[in-house]
Every structure is written in structure tokens, then in C-alpha cells.
C-alpha positions in Angstrom: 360.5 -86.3 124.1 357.9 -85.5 121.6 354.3 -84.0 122.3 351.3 -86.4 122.4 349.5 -87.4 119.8 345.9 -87.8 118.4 345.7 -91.2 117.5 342.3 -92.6 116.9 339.2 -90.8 119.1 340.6 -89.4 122.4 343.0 -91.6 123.0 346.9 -90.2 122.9 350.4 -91.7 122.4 352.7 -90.3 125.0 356.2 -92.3 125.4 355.5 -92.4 129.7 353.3 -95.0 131.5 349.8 -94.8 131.6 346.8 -93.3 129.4 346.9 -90.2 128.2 343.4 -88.9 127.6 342.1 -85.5 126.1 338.8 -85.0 127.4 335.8 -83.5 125.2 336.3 -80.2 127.0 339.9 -80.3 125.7 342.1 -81.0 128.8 344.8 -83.9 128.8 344.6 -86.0 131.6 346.9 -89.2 132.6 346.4 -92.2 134.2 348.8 -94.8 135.6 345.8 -96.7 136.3 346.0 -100.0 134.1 342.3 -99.9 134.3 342.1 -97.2 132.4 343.6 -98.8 129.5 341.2 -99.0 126.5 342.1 -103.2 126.3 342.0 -103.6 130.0 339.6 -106.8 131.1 336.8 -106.3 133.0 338.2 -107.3 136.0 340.8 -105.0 136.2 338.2 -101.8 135.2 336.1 -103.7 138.0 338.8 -103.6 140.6 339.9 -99.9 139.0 336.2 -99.0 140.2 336.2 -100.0 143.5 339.6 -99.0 144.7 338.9 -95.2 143.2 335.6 -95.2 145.0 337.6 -96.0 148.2 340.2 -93.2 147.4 338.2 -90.6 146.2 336.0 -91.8 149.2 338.9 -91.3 151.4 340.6 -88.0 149.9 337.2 -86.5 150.3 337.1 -87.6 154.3 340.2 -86.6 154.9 339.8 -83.2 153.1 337.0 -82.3 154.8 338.4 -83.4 158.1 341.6 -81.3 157.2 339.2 -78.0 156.4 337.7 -79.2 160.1 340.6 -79.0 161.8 342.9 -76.1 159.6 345.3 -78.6 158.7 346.2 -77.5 154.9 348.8 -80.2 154.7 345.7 -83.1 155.5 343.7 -81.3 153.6 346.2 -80.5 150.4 346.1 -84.5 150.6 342.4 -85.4 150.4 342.4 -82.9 147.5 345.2 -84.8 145.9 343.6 -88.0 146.1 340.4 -86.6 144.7 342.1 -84.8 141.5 343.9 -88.7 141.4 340.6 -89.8 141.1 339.2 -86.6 138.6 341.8 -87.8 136.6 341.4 -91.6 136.2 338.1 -91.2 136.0 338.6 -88.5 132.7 341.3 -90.7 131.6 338.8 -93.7 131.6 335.8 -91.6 130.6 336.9 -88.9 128.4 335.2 -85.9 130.0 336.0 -84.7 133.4 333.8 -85.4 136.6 331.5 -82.5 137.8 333.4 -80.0 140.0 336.5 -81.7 139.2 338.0 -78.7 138.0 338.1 -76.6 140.7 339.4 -78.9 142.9 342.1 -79.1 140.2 342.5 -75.5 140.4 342.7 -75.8 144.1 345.4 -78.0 144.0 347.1 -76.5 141.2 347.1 -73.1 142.4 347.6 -73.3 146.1 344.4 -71.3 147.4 342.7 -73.3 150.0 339.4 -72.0 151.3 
């Protein structure tokens, strides 16, 4: 397997499924999200919108629920489905949503609050 790369503005070649995006910041971020595809349609960046509303929506419930009640493993979860989001969002974007890296480095690294 080769390393991505550049090929045109942010967009990178990578031979796995998905988009592969290096944001301005320099951090590479993939989606499997076919809405984040640069020749999606509008209906599927549409529908990409609203169900990563609903998960992000979600992951952040059920993180703060999981923080509530000290369950790490809920809480891990909600994280996860928030960096999911981070992600697609960069991948669609090309920059990185505000305070998505630390939750990134919360999920990364394993230190909870």
C-alpha cells in the first residue's frame, strides 16, 4: 500500500474506501461517507447533513449522559460518534470543526475527564 497523495487542492488518493481529506491545519482525515465525495449530488450531501446532525446530536447525548452517570464505556461511545462526525465534517469541509480536536485527543488517548 502506498502513502496518499496530493492530487489537486486537498483532496487525496488513498487505495481504501472513502475520502481522504488533509485539512488546512494539516491533519488527514477519512470519510466513508459518500457525501463527502467532491461529485456527490446534492441529495446525498443533503441526506449526509442531516443524518450527521442526528449522530453528532446523539454522540453528544449520550456522552454527556455517560459523564452523568460514570459510565466511560457510554461515554467512550458518544465521543466516538462525535470524532465520526469531526471527521466527515473535515473530510467534507477541509478544516476541522471547533473543539474537534480535543475530543480527538480524548478518544485517541484514553483520558476521560
Amino acid at each position: 500500500m502506498s502513502p496518499p497523495t496530493l492530487s489537486g487542492t486537498q483532496h487525496l488518493e488513498t487505495s481504501g474506501p472513502g475520502t481522504t481529506t488533509m485539512t488546512k491545519d494539516g491533519a488527514v482525515v477519512t470519510s466513508t461517507d459518500p457525501s463527502t465525495a467532491p461529485d456527490a449530488s446534492i441529495a446525498q450531501k443533503l441526506k449526509g447533513d442531516v443524518s450527521g446532525a442526528v449522530s453528532g446530536s446523539v454522540g453528544s447525548v449520550q456522552a454527556a449522559a455517560g459523564a452523568t452517570l460514570r459510565n466511560k464505556n457510554m461515554q467512550e461511545k458518544g465521543l466516538d460518534k462525535m470524532a465520526a462526525e469531526d471527521e466527515r465534517l473535515a473530510a467534507k469541509k477541509g478544516s476541522l470543526p471547533v473543539g474537534a480536536d480535543k475530543r480527538l485527543e480524548k478518544t485517541e488517548g484514553g483520558a476521560l475527564p
